[in-house]
PyMOL Python script that loads the backbone (N, CA, C, O; Angstrom):
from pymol import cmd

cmd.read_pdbstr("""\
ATOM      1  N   UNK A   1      33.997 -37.557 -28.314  1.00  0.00           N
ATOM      2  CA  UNK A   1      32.766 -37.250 -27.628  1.00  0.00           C
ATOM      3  C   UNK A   1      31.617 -37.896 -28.391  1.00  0.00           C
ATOM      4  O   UNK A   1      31.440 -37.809 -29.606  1.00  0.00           O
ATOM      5  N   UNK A   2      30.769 -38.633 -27.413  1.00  0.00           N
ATOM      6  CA  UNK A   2      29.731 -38.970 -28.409  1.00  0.00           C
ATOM      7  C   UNK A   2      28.473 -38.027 -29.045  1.00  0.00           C
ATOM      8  O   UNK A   2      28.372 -36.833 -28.765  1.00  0.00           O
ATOM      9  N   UNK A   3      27.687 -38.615 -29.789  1.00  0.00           N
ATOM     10  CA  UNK A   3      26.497 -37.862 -30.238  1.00  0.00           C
ATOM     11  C   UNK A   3      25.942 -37.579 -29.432  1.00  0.00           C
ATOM     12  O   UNK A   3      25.561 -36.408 -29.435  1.00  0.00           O
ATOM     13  N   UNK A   4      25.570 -38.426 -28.302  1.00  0.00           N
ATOM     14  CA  UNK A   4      24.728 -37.882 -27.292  1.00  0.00           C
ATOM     15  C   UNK A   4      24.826 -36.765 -26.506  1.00  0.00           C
ATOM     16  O   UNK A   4      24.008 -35.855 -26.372  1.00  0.00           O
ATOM     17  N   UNK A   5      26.138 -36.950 -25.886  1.00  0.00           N
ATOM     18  CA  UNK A   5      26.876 -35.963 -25.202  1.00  0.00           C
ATOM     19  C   UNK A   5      27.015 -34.626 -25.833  1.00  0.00           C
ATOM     20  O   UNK A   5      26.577 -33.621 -25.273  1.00  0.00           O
ATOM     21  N   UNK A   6      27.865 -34.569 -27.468  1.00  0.00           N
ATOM     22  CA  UNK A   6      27.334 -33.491 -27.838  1.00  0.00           C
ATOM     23  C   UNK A   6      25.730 -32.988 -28.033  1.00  0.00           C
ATOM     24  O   UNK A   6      25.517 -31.788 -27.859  1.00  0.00           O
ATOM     25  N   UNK A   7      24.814 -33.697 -28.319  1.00  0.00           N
ATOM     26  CA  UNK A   7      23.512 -33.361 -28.053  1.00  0.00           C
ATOM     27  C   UNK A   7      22.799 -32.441 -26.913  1.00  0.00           C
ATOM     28  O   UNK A   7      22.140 -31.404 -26.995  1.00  0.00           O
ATOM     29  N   UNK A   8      23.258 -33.354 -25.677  1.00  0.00           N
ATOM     30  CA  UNK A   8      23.148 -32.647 -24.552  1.00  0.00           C
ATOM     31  C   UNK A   8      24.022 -31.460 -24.364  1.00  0.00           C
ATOM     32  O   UNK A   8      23.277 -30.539 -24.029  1.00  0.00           O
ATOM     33  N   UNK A   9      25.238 -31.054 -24.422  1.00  0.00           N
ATOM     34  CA  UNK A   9      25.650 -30.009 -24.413  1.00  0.00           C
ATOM     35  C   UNK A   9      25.040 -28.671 -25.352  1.00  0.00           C
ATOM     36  O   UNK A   9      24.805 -27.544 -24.915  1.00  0.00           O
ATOM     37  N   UNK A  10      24.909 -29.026 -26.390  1.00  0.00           N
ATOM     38  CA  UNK A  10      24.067 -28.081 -27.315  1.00  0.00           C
ATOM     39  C   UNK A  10      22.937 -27.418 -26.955  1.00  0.00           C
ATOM     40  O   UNK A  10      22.702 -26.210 -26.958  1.00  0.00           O
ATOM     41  N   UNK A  11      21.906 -28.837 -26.479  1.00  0.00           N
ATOM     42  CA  UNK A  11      20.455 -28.071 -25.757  1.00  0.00           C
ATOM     43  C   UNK A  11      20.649 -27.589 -24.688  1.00  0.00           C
ATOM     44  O   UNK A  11      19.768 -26.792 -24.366  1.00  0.00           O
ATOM     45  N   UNK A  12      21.742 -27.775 -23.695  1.00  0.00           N
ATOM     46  CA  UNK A  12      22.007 -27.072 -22.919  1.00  0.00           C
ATOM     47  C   UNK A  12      22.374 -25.312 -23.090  1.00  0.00           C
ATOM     48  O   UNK A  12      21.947 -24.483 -22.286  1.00  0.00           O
ATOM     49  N   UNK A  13      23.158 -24.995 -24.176  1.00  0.00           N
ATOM     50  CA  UNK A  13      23.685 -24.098 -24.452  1.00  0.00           C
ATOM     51  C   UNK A  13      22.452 -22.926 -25.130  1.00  0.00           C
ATOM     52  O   UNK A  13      22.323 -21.704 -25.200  1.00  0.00           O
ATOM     53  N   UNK A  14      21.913 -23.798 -25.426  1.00  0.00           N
ATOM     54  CA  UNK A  14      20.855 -23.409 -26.252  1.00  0.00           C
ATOM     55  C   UNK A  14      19.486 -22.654 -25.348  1.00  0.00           C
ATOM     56  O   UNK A  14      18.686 -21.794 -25.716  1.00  0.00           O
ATOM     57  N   UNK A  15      19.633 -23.444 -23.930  1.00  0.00           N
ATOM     58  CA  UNK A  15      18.288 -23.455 -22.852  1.00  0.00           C
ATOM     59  C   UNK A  15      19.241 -21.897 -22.376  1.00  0.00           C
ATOM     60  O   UNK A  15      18.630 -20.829 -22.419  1.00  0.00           O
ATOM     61  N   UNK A  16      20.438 -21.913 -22.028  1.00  0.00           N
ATOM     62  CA  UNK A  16      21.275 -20.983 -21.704  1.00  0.00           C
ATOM     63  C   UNK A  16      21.358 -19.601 -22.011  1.00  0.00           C
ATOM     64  O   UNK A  16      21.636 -18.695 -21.225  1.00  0.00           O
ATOM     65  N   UNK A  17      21.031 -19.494 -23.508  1.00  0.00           N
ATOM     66  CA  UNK A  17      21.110 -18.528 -24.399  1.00  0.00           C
ATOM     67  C   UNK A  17      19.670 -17.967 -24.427  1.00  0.00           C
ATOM     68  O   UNK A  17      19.502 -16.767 -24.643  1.00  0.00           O
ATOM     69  N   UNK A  18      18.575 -18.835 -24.204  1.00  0.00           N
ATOM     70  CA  UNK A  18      17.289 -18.141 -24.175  1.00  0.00           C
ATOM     71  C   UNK A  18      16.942 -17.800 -23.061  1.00  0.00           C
ATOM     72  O   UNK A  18      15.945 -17.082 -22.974  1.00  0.00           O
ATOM     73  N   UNK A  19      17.619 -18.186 -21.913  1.00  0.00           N
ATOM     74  CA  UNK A  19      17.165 -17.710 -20.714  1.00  0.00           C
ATOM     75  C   UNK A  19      17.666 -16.558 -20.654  1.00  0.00           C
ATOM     76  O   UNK A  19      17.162 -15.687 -19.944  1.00  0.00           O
ATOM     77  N   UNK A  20      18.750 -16.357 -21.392  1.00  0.00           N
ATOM     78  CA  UNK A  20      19.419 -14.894 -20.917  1.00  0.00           C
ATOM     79  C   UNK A  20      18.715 -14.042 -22.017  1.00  0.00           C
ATOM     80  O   UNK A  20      18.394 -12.990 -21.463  1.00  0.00           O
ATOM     81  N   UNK A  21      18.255 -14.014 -23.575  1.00  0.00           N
ATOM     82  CA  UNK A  21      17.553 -13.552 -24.093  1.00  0.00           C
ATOM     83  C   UNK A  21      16.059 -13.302 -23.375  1.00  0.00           C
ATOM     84  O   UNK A  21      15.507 -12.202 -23.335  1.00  0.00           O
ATOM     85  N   UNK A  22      15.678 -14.171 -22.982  1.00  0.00           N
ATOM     86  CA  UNK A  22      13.676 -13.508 -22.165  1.00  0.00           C
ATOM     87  C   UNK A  22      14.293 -13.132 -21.258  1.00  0.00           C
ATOM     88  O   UNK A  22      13.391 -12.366 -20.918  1.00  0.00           O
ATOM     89  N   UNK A  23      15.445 -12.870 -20.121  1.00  0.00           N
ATOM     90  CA  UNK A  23      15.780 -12.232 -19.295  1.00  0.00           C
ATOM     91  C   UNK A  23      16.044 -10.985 -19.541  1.00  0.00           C
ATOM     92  O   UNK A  23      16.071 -10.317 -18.507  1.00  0.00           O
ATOM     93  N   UNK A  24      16.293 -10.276 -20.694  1.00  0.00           N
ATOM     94  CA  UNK A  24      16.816  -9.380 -21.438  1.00  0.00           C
ATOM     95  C   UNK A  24      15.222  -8.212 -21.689  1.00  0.00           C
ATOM     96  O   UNK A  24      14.714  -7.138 -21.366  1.00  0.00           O
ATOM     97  N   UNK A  25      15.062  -9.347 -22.432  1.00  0.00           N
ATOM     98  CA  UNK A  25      13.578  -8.893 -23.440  1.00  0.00           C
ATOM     99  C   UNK A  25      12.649  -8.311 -22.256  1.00  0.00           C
ATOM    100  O   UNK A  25      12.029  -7.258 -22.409  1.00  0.00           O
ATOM    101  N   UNK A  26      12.582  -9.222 -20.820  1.00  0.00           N
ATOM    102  CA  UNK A  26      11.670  -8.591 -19.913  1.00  0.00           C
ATOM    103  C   UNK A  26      11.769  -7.590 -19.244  1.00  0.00           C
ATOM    104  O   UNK A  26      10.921  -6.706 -19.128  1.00  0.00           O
ATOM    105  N   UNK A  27      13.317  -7.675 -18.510  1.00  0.00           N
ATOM    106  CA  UNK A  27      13.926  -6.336 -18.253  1.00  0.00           C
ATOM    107  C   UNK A  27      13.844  -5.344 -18.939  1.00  0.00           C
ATOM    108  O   UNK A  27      13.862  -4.286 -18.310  1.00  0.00           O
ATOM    109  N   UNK A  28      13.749  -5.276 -20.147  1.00  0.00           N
ATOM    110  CA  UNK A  28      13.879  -3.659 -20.540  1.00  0.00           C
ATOM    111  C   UNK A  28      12.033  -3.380 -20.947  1.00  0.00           C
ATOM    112  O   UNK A  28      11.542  -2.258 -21.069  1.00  0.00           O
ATOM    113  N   UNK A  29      11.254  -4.705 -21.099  1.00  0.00           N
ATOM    114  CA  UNK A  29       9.812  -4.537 -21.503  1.00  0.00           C
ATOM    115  C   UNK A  29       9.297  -3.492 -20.106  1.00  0.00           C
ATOM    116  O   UNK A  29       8.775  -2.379 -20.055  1.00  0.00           O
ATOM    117  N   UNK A  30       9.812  -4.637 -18.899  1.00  0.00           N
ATOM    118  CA  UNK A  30       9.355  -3.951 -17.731  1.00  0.00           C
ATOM    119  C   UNK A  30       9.841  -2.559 -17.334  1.00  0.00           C
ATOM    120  O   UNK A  30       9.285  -1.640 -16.735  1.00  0.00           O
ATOM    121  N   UNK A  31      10.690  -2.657 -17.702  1.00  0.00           N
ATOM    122  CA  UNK A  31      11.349  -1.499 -17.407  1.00  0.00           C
ATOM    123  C   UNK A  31      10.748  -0.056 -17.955  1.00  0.00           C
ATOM    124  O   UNK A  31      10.541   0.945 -17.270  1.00  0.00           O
ATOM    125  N   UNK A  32      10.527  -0.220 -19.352  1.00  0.00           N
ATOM    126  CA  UNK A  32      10.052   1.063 -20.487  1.00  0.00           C
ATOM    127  C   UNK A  32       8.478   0.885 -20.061  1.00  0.00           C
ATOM    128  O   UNK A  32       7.943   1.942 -20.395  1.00  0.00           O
ATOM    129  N   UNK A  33       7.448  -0.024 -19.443  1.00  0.00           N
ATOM    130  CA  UNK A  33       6.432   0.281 -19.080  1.00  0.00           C
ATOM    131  C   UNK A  33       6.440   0.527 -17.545  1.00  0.00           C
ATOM    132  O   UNK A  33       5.392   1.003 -17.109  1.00  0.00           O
ATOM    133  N   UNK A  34       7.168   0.353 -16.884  1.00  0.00           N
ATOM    134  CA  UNK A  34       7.467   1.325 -15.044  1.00  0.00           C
ATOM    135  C   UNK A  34       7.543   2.432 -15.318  1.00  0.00           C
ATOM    136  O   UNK A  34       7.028   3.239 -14.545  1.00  0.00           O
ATOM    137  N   UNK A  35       8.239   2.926 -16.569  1.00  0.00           N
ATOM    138  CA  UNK A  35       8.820   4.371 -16.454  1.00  0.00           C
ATOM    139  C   UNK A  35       7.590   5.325 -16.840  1.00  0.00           C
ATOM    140  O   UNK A  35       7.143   6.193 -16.091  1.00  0.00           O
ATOM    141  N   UNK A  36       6.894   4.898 -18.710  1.00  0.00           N
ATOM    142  CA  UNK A  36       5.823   5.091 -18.726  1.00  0.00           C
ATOM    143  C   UNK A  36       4.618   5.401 -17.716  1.00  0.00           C
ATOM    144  O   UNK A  36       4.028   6.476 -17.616  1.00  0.00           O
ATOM    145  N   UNK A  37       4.400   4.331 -17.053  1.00  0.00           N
ATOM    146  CA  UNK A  37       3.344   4.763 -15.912  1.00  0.00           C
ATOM    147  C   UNK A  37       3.655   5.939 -14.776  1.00  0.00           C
ATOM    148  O   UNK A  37       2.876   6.746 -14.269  1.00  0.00           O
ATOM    149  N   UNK A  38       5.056   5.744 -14.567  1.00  0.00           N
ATOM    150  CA  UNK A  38       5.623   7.270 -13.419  1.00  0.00           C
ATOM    151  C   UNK A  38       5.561   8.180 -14.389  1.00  0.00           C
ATOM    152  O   UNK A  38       5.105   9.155 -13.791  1.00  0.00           O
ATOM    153  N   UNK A  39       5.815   8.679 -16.136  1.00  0.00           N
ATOM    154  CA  UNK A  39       5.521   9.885 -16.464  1.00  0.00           C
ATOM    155  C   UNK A  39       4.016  10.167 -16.405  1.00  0.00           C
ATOM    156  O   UNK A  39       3.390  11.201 -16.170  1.00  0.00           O
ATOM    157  N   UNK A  40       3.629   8.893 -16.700  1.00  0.00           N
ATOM    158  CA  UNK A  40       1.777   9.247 -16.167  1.00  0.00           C
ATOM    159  C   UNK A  40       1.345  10.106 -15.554  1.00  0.00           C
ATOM    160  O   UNK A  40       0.622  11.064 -15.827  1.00  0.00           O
ATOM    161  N   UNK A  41       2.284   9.381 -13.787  1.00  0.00           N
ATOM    162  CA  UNK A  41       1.643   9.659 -12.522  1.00  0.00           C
ATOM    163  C   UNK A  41       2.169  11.295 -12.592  1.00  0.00           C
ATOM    164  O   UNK A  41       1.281  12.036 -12.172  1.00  0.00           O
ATOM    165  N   UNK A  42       3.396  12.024 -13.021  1.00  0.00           N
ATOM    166  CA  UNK A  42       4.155  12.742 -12.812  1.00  0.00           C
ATOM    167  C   UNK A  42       3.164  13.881 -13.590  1.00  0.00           C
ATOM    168  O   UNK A  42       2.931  14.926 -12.983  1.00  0.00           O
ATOM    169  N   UNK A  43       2.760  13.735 -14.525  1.00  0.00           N
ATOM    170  CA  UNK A  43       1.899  14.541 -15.565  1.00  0.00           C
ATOM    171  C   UNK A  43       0.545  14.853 -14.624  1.00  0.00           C
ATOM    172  O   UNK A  43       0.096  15.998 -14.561  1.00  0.00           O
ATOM    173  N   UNK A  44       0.012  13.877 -13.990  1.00  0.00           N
ATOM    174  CA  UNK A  44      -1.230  14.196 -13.476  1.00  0.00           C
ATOM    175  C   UNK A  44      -0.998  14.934 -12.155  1.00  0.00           C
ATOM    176  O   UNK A  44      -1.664  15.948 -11.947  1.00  0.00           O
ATOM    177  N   UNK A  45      -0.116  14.517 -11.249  1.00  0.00           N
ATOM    178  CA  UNK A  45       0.135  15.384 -10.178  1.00  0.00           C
ATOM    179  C   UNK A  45       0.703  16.905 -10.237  1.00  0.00           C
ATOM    180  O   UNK A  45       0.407  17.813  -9.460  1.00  0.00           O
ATOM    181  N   UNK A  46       1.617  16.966 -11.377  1.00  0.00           N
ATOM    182  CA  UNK A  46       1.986  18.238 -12.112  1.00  0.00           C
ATOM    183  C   UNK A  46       0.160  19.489 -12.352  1.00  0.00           C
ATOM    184  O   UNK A  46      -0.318  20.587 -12.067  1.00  0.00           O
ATOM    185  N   UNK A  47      -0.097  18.295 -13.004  1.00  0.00           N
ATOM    186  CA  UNK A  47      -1.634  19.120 -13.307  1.00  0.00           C
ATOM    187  C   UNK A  47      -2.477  19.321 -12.058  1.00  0.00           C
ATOM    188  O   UNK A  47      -2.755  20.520 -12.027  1.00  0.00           O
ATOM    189  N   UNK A  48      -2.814  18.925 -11.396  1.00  0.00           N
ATOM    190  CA  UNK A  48      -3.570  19.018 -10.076  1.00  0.00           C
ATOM    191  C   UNK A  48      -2.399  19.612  -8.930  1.00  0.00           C
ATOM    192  O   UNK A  48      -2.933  20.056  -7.913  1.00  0.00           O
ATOM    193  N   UNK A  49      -1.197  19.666  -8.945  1.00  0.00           N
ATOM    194  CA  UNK A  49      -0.833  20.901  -7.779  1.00  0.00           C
ATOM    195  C   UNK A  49      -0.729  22.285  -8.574  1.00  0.00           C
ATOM    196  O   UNK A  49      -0.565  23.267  -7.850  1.00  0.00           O
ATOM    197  N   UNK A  50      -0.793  22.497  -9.838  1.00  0.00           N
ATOM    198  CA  UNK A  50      -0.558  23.513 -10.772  1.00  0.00           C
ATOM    199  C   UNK A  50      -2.688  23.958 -10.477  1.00  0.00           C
ATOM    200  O   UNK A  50      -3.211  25.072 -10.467  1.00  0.00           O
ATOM    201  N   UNK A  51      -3.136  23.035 -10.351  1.00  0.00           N
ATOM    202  CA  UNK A  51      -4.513  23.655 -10.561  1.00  0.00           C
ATOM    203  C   UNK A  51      -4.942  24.252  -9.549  1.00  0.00           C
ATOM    204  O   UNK A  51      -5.742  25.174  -9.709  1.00  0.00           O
ATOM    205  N   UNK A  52      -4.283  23.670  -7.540  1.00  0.00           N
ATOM    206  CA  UNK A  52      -3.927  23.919  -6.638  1.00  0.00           C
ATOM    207  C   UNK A  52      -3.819  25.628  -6.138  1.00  0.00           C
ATOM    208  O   UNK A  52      -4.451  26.403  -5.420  1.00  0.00           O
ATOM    209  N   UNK A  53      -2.417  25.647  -7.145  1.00  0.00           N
ATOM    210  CA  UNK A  53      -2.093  26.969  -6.701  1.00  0.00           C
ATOM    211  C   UNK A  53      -2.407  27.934  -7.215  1.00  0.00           C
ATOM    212  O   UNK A  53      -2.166  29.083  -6.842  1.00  0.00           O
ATOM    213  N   UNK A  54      -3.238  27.437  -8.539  1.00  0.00           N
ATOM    214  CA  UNK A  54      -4.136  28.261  -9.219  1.00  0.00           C
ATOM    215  C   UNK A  54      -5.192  29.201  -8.404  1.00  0.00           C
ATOM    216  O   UNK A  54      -5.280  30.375  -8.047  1.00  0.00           O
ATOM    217  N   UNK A  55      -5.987  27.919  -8.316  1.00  0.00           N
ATOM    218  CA  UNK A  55      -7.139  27.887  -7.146  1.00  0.00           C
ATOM    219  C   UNK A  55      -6.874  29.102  -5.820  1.00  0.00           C
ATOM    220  O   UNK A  55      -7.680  29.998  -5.569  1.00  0.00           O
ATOM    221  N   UNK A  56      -5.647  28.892  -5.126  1.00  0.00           N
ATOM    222  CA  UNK A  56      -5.403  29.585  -3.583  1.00  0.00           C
ATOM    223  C   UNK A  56      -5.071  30.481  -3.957  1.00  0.00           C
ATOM    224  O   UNK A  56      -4.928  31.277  -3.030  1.00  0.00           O
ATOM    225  N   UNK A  57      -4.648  31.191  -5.568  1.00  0.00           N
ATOM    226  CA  UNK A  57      -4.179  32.195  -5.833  1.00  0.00           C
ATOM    227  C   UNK A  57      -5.508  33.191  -6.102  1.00  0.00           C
ATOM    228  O   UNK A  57      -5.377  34.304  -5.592  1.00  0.00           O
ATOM    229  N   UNK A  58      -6.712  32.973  -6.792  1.00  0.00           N
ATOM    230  CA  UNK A  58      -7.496  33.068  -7.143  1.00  0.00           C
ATOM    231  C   UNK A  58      -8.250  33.565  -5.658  1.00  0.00           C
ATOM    232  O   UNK A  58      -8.764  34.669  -5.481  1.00  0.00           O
ATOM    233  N   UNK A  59      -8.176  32.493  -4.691  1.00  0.00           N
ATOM    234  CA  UNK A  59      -9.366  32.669  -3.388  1.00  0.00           C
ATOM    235  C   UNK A  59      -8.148  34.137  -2.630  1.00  0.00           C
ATOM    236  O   UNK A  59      -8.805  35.136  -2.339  1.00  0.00           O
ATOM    237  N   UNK A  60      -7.366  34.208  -2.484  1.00  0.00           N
ATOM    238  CA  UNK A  60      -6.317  34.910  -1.865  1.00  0.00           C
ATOM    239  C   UNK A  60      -6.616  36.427  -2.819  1.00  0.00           C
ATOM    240  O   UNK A  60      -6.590  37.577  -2.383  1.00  0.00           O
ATOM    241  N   UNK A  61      -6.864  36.027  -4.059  1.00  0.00           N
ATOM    242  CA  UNK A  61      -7.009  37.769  -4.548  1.00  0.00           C
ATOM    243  C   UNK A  61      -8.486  38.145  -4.443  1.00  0.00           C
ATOM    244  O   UNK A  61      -8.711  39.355  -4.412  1.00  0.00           O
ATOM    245  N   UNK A  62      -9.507  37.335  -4.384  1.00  0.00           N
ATOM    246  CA  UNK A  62     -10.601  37.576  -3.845  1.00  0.00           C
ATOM    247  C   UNK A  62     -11.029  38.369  -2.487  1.00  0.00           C
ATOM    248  O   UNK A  62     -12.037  38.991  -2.153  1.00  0.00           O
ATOM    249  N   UNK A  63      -9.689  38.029  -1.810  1.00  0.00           N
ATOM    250  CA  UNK A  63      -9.985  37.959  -0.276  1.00  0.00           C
ATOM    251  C   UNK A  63      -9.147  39.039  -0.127  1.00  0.00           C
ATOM    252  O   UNK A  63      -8.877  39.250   1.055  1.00  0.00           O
ATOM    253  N   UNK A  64      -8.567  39.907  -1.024  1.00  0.00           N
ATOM    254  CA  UNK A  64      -7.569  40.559  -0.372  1.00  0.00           C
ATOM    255  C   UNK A  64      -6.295  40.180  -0.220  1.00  0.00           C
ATOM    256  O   UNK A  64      -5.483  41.085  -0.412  1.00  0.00           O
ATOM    257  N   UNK A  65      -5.816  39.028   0.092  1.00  0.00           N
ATOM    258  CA  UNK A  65      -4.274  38.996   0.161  1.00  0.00           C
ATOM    259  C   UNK A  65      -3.798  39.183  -1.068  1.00  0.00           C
ATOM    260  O   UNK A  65      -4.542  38.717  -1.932  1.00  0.00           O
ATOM    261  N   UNK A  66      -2.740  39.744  -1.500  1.00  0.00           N
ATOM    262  CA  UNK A  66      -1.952  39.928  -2.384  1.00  0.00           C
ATOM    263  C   UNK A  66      -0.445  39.715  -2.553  1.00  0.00           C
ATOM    264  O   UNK A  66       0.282  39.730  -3.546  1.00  0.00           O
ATOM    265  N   UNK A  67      -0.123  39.425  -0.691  1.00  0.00           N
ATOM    266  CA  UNK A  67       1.576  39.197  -0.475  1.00  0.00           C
ATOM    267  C   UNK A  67       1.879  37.980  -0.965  1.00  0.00           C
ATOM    268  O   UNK A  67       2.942  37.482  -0.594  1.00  0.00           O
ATOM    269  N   UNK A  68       1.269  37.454  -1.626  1.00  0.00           N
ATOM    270  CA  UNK A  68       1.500  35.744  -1.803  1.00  0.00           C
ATOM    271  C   UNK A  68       1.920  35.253  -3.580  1.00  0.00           C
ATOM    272  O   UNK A  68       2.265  34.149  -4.000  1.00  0.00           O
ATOM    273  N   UNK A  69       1.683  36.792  -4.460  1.00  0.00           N
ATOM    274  CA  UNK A  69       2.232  36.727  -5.886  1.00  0.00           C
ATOM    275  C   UNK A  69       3.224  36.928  -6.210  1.00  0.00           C
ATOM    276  O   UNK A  69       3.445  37.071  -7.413  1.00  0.00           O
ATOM    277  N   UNK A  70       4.470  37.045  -5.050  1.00  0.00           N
ATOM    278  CA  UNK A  70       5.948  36.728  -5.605  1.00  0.00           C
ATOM    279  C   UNK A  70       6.263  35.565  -5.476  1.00  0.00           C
ATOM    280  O   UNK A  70       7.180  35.159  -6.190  1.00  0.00           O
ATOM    281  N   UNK A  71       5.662  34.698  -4.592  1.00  0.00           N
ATOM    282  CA  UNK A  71       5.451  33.260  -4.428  1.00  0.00           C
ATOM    283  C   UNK A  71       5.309  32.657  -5.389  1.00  0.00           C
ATOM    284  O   UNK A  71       6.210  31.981  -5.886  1.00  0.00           O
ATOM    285  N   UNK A  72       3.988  32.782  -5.931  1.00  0.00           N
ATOM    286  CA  UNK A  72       2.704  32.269  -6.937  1.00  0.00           C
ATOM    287  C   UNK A  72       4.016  32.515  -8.158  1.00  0.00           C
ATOM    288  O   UNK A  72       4.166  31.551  -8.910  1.00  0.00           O
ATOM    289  N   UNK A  73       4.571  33.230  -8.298  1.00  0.00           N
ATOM    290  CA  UNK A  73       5.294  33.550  -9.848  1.00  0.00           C
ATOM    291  C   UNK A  73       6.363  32.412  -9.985  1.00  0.00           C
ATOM    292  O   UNK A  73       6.390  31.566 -10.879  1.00  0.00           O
ATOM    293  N   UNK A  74       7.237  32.542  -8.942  1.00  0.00           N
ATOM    294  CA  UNK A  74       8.346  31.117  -8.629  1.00  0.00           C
ATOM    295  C   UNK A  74       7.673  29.889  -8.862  1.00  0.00           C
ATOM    296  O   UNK A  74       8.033  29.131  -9.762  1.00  0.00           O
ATOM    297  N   UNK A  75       6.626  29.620  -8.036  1.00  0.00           N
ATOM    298  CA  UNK A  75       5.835  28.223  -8.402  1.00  0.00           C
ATOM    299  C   UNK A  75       5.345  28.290  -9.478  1.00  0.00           C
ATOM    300  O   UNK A  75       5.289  27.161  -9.965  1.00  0.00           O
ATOM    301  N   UNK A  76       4.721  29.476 -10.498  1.00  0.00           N
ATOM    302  CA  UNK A  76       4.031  28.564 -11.159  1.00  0.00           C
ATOM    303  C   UNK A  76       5.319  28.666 -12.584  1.00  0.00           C
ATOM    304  O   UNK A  76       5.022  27.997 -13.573  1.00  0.00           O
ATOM    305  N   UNK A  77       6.680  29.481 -12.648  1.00  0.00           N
ATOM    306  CA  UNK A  77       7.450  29.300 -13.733  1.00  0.00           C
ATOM    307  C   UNK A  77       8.274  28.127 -12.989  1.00  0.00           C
ATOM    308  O   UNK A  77       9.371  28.172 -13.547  1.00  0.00           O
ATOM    309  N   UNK A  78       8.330  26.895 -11.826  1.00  0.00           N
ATOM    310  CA  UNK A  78       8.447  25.863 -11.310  1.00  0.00           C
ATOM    311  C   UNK A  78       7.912  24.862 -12.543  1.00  0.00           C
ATOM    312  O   UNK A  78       8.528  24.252 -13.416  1.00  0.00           O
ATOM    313  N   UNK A  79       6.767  24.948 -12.284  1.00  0.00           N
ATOM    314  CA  UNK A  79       5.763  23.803 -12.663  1.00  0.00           C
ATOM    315  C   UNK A  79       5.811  24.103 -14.374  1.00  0.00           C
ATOM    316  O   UNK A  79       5.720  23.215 -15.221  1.00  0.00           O
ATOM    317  N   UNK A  80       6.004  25.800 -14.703  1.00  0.00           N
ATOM    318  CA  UNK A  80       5.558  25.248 -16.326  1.00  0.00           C
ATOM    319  C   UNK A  80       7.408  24.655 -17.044  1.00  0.00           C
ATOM    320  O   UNK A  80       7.814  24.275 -18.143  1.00  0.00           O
ATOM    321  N   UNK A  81       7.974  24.859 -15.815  1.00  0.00           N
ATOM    322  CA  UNK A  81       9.631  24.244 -16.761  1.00  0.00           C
ATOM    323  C   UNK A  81       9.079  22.458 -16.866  1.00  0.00           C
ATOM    324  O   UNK A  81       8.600  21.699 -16.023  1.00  0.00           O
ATOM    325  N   UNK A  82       9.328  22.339 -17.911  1.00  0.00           N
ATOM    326  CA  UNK A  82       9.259  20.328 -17.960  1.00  0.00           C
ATOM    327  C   UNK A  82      10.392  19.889 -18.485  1.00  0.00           C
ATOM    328  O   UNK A  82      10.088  19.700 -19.663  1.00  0.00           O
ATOM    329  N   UNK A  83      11.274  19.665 -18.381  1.00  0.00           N
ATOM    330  CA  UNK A  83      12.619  18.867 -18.779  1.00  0.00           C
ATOM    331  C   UNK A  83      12.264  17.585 -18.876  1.00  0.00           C
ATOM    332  O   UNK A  83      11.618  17.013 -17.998  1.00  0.00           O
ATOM    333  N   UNK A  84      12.600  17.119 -19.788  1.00  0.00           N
ATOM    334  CA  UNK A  84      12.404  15.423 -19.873  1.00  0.00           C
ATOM    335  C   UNK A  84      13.149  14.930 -19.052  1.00  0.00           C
ATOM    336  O   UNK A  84      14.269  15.428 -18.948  1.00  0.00           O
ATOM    337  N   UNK A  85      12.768  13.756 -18.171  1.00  0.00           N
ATOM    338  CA  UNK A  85      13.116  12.996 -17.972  1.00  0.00           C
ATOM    339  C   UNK A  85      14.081  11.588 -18.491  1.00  0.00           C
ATOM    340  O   UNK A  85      13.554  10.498 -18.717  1.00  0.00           O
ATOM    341  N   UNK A  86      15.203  11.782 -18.592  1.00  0.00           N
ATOM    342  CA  UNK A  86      15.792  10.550 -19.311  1.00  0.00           C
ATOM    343  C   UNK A  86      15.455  10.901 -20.824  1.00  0.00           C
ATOM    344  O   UNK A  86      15.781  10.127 -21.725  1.00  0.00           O
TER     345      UNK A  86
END
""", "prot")
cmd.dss("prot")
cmd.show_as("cartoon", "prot")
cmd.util.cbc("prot")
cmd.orient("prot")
């Protein structure tokens, strides 16, 4: 085989090996910052339907209703369980 030929095979192998390395490196970059941003989103919506039922629980004992705190107890020991995710 000549020099050349091995030459070219090498940088080939070589173009081969880094494509699958930055293919690697991006996948999991992208990946660990997708997930990041959904615990974001997951944290803030957690907080604002938790503030929610706060709120209707609050206007409801104001108002008289009261049938609605065996409810209110399920939802809100719902919302304070947090299990990690992954």
């Amino acid at each position: 085989m000549s020099l050349r030929r091995r030459l070219v095979v090498g940088m080939l192998v070589l173009l081969v090996v880094g494509l699958i390395t930055t293919d690697v490196v991006t996948s999991s970059s992208l990946r660990s910052f997708l997930l990041g941003r959904l615990d974001e989103q997951i944290d803030v919506t957690q907080s604002q339907a938790y503030t929610y039922i706060t709120q209707v629980y609050q206007r409801d004992l104001l108002a008289g209703r009261q049938g609605i705190s065996d409810r209110l107890d399920v939802q809100r020991a719902f919302f304070a369980k947090r299990d990690p995710i992954l």
